[in-house]
N, C-alpha and C positions, 0 to 999 in steps of 0.2 A: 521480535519476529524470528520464527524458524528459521532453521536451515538446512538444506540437505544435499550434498552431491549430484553429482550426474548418475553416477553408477549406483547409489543408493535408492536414488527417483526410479531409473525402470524400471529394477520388477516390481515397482511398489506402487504403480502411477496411478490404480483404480483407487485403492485404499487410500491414497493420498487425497486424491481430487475429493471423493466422498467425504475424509474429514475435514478439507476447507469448505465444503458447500453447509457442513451439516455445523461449522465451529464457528466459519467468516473471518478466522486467520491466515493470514496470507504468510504463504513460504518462496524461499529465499532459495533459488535452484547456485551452486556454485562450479565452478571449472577449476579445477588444480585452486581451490580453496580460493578462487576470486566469486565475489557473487557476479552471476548472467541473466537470469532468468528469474524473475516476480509472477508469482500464480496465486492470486486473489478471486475473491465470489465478484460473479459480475454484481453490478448493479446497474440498471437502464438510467438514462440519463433525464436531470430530475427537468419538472417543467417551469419551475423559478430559476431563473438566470442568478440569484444572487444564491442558491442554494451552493453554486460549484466556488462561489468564495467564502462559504460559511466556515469557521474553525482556520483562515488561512492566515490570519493576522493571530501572529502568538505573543509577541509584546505590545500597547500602545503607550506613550508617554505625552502626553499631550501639553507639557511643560517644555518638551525638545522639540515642539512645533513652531516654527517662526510664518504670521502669516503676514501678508504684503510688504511684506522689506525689500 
């Protein structure tokens, strides 16, 4: 993920927004080098409910699953 200042974002903000709409990488806004501010492409929200848990499980180990104990 990018990153960019506060004072580097303003006078840059059109050219900015334009290459996240037109890339769908999301930039990383910072204050005194802490990040503040995420600017990502929208996306409308999907109409499958299990779409917003889709990719959110990054490991399963199904051998470290204990069931009815």
């Amino acid at each position: 993920m990018n990153k960019i200042s506060k004072s580097q974002f303003k006078p840059r903000a059109l050219e900015i927004f334009r290459d996240i709409e037109a890339t769908g990488r999301a930039l990383v806004i910072t204050d005194n080098g802490e990040p503040r501010i995420e600017i990502r492409r929208y996306r409308p929200p999907s109409a499958d409910p299990l779409d917003a848990l889709r990719g959110s499980v990054v490991f399963f180990d199904p051998e470290t699953i204990e069931f009815g104990t």
